[in-house]
C-alpha positions as a LaTeX table, in Angstrom:
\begin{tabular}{lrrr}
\hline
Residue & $x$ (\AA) & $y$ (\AA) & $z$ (\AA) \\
\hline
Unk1 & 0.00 & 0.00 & 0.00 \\
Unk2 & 1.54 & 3.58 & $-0.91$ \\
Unk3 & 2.16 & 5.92 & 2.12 \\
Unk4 & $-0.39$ & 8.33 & 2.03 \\
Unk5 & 0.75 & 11.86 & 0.83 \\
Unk6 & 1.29 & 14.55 & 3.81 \\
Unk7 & 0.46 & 18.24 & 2.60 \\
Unk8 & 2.09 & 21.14 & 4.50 \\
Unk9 & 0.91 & 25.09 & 3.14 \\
Unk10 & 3.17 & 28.12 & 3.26 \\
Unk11 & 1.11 & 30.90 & 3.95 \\
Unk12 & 2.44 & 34.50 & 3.33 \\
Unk13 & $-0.29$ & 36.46 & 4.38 \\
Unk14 & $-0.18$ & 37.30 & 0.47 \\
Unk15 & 0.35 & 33.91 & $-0.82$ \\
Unk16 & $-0.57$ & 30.29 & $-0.17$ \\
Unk17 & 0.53 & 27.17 & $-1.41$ \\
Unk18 & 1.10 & 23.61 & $-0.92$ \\
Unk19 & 3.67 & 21.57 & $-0.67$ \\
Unk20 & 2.96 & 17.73 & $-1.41$ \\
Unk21 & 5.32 & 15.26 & 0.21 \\
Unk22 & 5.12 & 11.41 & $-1.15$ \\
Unk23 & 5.44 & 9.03 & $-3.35$ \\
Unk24 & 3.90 & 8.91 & $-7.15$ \\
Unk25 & 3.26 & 12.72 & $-7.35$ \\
Unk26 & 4.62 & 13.44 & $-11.01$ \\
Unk27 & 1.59 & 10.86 & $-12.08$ \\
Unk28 & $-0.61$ & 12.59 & $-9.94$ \\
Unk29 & $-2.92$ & 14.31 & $-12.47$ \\
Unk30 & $-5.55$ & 15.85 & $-9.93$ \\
Unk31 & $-2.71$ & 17.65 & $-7.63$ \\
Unk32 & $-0.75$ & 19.17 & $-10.61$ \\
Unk33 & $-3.87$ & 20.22 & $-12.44$ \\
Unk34 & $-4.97$ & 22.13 & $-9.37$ \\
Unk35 & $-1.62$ & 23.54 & $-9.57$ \\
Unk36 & $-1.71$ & 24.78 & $-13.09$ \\
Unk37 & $-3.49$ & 27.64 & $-15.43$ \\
Unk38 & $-5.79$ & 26.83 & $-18.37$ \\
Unk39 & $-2.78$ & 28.21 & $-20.70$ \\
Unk40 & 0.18 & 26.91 & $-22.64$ \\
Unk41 & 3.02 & 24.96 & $-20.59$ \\
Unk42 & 6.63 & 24.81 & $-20.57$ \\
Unk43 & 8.53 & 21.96 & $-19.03$ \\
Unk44 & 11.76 & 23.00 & $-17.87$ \\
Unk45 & 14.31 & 20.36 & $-16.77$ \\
Unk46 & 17.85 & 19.67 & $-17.59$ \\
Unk47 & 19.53 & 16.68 & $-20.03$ \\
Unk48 & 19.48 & 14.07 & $-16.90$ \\
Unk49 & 16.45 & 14.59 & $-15.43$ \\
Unk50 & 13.67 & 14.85 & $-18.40$ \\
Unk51 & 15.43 & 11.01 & $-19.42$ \\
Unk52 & 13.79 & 9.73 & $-16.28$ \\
Unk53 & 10.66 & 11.38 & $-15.70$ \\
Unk54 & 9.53 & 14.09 & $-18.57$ \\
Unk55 & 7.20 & 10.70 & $-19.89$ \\
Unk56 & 5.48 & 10.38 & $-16.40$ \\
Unk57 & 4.73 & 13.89 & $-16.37$ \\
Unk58 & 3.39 & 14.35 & $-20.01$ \\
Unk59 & 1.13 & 11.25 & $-19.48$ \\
Unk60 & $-0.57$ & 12.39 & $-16.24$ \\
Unk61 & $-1.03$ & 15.47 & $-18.04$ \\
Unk62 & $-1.92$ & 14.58 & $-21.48$ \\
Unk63 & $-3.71$ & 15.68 & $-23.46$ \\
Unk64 & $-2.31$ & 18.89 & $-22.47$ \\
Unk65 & 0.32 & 19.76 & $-24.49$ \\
Unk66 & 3.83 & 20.17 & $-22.48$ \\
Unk67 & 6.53 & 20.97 & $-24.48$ \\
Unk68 & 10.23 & 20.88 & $-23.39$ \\
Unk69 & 13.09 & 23.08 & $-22.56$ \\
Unk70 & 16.26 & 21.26 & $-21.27$ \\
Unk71 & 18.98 & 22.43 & $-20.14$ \\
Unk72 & 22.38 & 21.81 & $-19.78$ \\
Unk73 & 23.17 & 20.02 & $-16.67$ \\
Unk74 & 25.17 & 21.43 & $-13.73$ \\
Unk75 & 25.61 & 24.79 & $-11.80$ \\
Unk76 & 27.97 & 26.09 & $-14.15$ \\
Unk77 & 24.76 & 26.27 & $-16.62$ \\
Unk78 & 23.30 & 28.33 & $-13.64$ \\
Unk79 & 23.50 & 31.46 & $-16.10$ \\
Unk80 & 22.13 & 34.80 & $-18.30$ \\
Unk81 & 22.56 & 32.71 & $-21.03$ \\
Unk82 & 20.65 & 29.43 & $-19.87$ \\
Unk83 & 17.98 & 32.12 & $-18.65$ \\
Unk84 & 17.78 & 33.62 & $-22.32$ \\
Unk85 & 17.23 & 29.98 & $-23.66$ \\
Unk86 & 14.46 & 29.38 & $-21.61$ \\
Unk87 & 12.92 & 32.82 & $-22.75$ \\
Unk88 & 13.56 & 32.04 & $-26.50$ \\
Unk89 & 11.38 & 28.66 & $-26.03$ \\
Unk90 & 8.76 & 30.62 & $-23.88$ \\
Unk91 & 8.64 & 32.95 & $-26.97$ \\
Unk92 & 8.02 & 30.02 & $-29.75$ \\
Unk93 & 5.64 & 28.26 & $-27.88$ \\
Unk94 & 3.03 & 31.43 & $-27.27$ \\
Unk95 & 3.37 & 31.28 & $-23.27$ \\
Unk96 & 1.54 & 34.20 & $-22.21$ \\
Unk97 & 0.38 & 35.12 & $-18.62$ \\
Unk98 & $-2.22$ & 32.17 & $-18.70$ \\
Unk99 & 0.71 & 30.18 & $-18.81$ \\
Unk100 & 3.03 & 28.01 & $-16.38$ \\
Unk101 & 6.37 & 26.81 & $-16.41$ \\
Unk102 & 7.02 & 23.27 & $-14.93$ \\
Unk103 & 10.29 & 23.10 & $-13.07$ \\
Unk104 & 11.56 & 19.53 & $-13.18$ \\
Unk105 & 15.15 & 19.26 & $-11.29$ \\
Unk106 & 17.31 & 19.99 & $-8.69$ \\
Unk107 & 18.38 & 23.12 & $-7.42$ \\
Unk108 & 19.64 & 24.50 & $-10.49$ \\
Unk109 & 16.51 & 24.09 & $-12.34$ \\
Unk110 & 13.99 & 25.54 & $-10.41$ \\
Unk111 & 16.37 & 28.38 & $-9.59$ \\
Unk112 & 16.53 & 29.44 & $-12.98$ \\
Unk113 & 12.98 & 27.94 & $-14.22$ \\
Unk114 & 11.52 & 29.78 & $-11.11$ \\
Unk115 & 13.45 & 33.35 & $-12.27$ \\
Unk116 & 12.37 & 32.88 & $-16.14$ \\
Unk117 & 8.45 & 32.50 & $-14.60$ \\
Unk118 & 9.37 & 35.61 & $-12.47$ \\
Unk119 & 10.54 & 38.00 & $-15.28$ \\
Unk120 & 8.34 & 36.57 & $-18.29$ \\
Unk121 & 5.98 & 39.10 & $-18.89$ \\
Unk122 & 6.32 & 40.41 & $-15.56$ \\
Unk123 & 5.47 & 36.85 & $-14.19$ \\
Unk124 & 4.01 & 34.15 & $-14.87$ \\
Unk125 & 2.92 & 30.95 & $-13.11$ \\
Unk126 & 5.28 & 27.78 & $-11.85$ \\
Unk127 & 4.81 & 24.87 & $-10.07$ \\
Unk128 & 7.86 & 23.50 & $-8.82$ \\
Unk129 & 9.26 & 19.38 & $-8.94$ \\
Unk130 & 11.95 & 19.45 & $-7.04$ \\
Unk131 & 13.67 & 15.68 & $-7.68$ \\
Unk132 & 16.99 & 16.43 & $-5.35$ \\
Unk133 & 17.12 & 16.11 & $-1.48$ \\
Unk134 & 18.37 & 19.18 & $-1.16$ \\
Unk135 & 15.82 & 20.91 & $-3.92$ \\
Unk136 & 12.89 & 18.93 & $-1.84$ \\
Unk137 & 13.86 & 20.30 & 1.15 \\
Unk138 & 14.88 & 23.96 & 0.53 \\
Unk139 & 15.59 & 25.72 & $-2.63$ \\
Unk140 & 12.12 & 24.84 & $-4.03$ \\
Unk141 & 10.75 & 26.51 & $-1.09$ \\
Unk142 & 9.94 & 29.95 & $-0.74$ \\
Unk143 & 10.28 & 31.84 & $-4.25$ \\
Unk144 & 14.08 & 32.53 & $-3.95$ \\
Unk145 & 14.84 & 32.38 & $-7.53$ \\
Unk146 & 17.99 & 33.61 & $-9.40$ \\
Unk147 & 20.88 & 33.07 & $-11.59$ \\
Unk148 & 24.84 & 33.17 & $-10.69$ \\
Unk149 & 27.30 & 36.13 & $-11.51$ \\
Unk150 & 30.93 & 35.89 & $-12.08$ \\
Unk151 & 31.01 & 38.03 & $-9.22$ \\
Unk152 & 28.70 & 35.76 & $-6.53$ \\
Unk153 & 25.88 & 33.23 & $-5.99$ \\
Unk154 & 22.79 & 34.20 & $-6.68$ \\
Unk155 & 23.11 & 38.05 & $-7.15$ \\
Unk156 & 20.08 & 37.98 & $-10.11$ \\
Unk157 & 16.68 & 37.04 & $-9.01$ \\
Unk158 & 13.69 & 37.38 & $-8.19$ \\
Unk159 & 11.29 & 36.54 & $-5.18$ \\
Unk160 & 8.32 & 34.55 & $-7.40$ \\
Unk161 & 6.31 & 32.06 & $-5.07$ \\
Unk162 & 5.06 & 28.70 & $-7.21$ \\
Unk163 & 1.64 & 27.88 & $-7.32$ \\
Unk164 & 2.91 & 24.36 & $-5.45$ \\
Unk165 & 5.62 & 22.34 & $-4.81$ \\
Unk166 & 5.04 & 18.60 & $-5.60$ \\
Unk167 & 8.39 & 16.73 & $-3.44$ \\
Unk168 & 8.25 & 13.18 & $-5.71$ \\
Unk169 & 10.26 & 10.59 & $-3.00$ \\
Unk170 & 10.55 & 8.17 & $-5.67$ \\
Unk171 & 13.01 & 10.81 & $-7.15$ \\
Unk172 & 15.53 & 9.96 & $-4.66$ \\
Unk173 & 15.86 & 6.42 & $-5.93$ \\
Unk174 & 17.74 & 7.44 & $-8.97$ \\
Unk175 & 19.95 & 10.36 & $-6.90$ \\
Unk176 & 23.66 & 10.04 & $-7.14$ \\
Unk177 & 25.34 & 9.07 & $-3.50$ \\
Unk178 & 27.24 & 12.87 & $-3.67$ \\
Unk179 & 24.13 & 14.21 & $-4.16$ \\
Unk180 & 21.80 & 12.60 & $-1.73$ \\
Unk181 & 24.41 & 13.86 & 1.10 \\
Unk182 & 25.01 & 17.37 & $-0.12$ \\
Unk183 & 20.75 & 17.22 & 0.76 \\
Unk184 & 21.53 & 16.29 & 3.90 \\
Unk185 & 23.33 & 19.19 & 4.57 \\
Unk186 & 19.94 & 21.70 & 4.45 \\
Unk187 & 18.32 & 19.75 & 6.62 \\
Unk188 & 21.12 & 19.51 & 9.17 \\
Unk189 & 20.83 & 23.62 & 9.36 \\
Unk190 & 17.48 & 23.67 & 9.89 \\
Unk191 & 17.79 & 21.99 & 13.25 \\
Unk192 & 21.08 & 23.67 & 14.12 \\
Unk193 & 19.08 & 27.23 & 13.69 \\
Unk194 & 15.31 & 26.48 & 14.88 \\
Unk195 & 14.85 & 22.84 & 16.61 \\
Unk196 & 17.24 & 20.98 & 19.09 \\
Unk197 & 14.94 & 18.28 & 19.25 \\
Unk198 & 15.32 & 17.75 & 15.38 \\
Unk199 & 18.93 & 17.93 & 16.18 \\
Unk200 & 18.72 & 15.18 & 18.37 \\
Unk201 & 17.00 & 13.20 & 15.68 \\
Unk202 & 19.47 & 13.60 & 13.28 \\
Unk203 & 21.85 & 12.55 & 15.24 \\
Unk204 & 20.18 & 9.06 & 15.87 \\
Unk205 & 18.58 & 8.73 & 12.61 \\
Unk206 & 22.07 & 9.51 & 10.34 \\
Unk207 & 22.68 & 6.14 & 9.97 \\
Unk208 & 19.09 & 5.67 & 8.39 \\
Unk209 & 19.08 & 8.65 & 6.58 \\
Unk210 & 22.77 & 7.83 & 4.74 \\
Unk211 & 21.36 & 4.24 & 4.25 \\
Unk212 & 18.28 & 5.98 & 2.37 \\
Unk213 & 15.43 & 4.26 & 4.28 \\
Unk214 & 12.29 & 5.40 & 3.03 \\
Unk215 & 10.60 & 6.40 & 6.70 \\
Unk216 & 13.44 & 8.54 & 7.69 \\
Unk217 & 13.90 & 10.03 & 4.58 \\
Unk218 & 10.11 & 11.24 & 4.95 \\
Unk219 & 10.53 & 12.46 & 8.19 \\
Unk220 & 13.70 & 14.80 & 7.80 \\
Unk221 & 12.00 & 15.81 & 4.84 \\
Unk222 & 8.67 & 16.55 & 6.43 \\
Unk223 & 10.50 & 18.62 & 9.25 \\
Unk224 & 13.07 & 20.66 & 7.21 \\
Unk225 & 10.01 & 21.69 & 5.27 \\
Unk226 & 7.82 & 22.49 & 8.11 \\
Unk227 & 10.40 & 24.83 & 9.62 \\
Unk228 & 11.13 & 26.36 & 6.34 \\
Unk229 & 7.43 & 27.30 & 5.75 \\
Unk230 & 7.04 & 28.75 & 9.02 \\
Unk231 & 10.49 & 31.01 & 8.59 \\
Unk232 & 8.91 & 31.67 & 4.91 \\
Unk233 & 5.62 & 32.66 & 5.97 \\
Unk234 & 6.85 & 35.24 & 8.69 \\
Unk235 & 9.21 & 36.54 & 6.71 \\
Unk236 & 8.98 & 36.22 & 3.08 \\
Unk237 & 11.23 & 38.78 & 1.84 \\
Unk238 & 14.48 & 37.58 & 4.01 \\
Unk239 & 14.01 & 40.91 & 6.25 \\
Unk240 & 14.63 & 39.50 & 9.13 \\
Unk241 & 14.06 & 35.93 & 10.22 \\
Unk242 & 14.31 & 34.12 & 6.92 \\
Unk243 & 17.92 & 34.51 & 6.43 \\
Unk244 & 18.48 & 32.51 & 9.68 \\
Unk245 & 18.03 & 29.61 & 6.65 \\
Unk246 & 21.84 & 31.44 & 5.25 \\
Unk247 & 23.44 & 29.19 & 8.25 \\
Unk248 & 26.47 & 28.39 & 6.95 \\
Unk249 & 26.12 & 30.57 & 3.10 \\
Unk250 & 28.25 & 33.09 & 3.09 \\
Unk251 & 31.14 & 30.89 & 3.74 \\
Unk252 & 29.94 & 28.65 & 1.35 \\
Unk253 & 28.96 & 30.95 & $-1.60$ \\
Unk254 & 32.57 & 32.21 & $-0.86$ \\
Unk255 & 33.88 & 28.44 & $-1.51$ \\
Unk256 & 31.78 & 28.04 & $-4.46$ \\
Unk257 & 32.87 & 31.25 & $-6.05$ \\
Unk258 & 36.28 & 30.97 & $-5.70$ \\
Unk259 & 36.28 & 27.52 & $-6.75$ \\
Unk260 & 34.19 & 27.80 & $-9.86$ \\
Unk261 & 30.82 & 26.97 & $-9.79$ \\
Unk262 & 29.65 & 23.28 & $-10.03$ \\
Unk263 & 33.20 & 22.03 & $-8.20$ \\
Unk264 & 31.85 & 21.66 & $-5.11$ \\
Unk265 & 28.57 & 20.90 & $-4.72$ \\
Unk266 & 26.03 & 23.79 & $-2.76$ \\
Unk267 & 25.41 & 20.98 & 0.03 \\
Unk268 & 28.65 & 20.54 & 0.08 \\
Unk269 & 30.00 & 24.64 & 0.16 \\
Unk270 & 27.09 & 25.06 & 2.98 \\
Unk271 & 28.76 & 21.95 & 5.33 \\
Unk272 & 32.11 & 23.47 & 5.19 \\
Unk273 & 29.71 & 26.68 & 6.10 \\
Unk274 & 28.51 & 25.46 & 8.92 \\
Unk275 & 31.50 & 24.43 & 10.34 \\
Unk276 & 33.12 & 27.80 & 10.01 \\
Unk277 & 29.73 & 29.66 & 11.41 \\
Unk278 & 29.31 & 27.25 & 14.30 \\
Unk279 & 33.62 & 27.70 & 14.65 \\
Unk280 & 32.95 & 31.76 & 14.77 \\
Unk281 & 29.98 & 31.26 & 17.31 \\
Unk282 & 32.87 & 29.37 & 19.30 \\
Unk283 & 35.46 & 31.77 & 19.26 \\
Unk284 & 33.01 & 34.14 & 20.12 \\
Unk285 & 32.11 & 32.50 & 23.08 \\
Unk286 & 28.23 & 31.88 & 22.47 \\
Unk287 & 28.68 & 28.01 & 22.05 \\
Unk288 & 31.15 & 26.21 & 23.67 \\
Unk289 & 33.47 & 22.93 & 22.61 \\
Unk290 & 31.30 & 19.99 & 23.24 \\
Unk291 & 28.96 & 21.72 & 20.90 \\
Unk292 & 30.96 & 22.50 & 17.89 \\
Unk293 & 32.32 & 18.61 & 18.06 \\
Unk294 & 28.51 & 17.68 & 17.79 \\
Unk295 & 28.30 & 19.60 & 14.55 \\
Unk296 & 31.51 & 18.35 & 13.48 \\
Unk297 & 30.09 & 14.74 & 14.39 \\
Unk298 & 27.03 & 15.27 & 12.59 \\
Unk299 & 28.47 & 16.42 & 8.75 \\
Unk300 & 30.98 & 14.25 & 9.34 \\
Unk301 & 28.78 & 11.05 & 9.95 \\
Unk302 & 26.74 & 12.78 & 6.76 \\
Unk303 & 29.81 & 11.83 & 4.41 \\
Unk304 & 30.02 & 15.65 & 4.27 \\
Unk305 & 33.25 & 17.85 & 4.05 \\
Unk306 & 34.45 & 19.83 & 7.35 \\
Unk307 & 37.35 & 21.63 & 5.72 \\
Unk308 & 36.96 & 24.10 & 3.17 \\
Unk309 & 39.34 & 24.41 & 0.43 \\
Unk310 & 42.26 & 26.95 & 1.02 \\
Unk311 & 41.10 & 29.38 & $-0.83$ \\
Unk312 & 42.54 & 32.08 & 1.26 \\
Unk313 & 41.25 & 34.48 & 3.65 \\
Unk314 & 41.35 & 37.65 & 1.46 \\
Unk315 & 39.82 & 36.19 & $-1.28$ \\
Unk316 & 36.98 & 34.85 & 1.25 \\
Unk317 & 36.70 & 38.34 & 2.70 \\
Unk318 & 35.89 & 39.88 & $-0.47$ \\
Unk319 & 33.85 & 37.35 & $-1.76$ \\
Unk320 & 31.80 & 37.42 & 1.31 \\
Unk321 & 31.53 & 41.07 & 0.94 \\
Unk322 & 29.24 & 40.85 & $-2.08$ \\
Unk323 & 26.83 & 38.99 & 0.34 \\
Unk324 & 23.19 & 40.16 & 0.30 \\
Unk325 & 23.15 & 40.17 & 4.26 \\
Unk326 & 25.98 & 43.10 & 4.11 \\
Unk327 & 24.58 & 46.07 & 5.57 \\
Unk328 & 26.51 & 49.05 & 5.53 \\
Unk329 & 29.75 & 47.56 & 4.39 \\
Unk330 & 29.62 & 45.30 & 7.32 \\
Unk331 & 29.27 & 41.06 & 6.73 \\
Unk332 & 26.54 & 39.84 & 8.73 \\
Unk333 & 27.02 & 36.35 & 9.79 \\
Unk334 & 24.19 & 33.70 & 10.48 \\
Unk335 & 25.82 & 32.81 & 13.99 \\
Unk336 & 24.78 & 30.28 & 16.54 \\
Unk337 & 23.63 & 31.45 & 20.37 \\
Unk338 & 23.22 & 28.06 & 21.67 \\
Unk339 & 22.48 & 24.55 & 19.20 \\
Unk340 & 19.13 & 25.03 & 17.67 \\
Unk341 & 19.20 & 28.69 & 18.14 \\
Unk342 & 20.79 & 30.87 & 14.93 \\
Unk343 & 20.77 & 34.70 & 15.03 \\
Unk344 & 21.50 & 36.73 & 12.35 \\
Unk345 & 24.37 & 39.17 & 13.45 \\
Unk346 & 26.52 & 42.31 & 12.40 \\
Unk347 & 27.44 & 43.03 & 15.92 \\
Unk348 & 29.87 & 40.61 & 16.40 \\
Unk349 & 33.76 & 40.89 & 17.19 \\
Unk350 & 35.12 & 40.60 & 13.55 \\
Unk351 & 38.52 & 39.44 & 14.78 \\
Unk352 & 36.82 & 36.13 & 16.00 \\
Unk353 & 35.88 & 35.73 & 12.41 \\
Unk354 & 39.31 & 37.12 & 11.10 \\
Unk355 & 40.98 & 34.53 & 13.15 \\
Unk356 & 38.61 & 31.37 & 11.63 \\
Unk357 & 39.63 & 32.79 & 8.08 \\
Unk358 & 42.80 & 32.60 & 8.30 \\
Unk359 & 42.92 & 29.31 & 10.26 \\
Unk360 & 40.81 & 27.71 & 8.18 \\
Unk361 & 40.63 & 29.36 & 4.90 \\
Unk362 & 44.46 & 31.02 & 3.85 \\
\hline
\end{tabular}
């Protein structure tokens, strides 16, 4: 018997959506039609992902038309260019603002999927099919959408909510082992910055979770959502509370930057992250020893990494600059008080993080 389909909502105040959780949802006709417009659609997906799962999606939705756009895969695609691509097929097949775009993908894909529905005459709708962990769990959530700059992560976008997010388990079957961890990673900051009992959890159910068994893999995923849709709907523009879900980002947009986009992985960049945050919180006194090693224990027993490359702590620096937490010149740092309690922070002794830099990072 399939496990029945859990359905959490964000709520905005000035939107509301759902987000589906369970197993067979790209066949499920009835939830993505209530998703969709009467107009035209556009799948977008990328060269690995439309192989596996464009034909489930077409045939729960035929007769509708749903032509495709695919991409190249990988975040070095994550681009102007890719974005102009997806505009050019928009443009041949009529989409107007009865329209939808389907994003089919990880991370990458509904970024840039979600930022071509934003901007296409000035918006249009998507409903989002996240088929990574870490897309299930995070970046499908919310409306952050954007594109990369040689300069930094993310610096073009757009906040454009979907109309739902449909989180297909059966996905993770086919996800690489590299990929399923770099997941892992999200959902290990959403307990280090909102829920010490979720902490605990992970810390019991790691084993489980790196061994991909199906009921733990639900239930990180149902939590990591829940807290995500709660820091969403109080704070959808990332004034204040949302960008408590940056734990660990400016470090690792820093790493991915510098290293060239697509050679580490985000889940990866935001491990490393964490480490350095929770090793800043240290050195600044508002955690102590015992609970840095428990986030070291944690990404470690994650087959994450807890070094970051060597980079080198002025090229960090001014990568981290370009942050969009910087306020006033100064980096503000997503920054642990205790475990399961982040705080977003310019007021903080910048030769604490100075001194993780260039310990870590030069």
């Amino acid at each position: 018997m399939t496990a029945p389909v859990l359905t959490l909502t964000v709520d905005t105040g000035a939107v509301r959506y759902p987000i589906h959780i369970g197993r067979g949802l790209l066949g499920d006709r009835a939830r993505l039609e209530a998703a969709l417009p009467a107009g035209p659609l556009l799948l977008v997906s990328n060269v690995t992902i439309a192989p596996l799962y464009a034909a489930r999606l077409k045939a729960a939705l035929a007769p509708r038309a749903l032509p495709e756009c695919l991409l190249p895969d990988g975040e070095s695609f994550k681009t102007l260019a890719t974005l102009a691509s997806i505009y050019d097929r928009l443009a041949a097949e009529r989409v107007h603002r009865d329209g939808a775009i389907l994003a089919l993908g990880g991370g990458v894909v509904g970024d840039v999927a979600g930022f071509a529905a934003a901007t296409w005459q000035r918006g249009i709708a998507c409903v989002q099919l996240p088929t990574t962990l870490l897309a299930q769990v995070d970046s499908s959530i919310g409306g952050k959408t954007a594109v990369n700059h040689p300069a930094g992560k993310n610096l073009i976008g757009a906040f454009h909510q979907p109309r739902a997010v449909l989180a297909d388990l059966d996905t993770l079957a086919t996800l690489p082992e590299r990929e399923l961890r770099s997941g892992l990673a999200e959902i290990i900051k959403c307990a280090l910055v909102r829920d010490l009992g979720f902490l605990g959890w992970l810390e019991r159910s790691m084993g489980a979770l790196v061994a991909r068994e199906p009921a733990a893999l639900a239930e990180a995923i149902r939590r990591a959502c829940e807290i995500k849709a709660a820091i969403v709907a109080a704070d959808e523009r990332e004034h204040g509370a949302r960008a408590l879900l940056n734990f660990g980002h400016t470090f690792a947009h820093a790493i991915e930057a510098a290293e060239g986009y697509g050679s580490w992985l985000h889940g990866e960049a935001v491990a490393a992250g964490m480490v350095l945050a929770t090793e800043t919180s240290a050195r600044l006194g508002w955690v102590d020893g015992a609970a840095l090693e428990r986030v070291r224990s944690l990404i470690e027993r994650a087959g994450l990494p807890l070094k970051p490359p060597r980079i080198g702590a002025a090229r960090a620096r001014e990568l981290m600059s370009l942050d969009k937490k910087v306020q006033g010149g100064r980096i503000r740092l997503v920054l642990l008080k205790a475990l399961g309690e982040g705080v977003v922070s310019g007021d903080y002794d910048p030769a604490a993080l100075e001194a993780v830099l260039r310990a870590e990072l030069a």
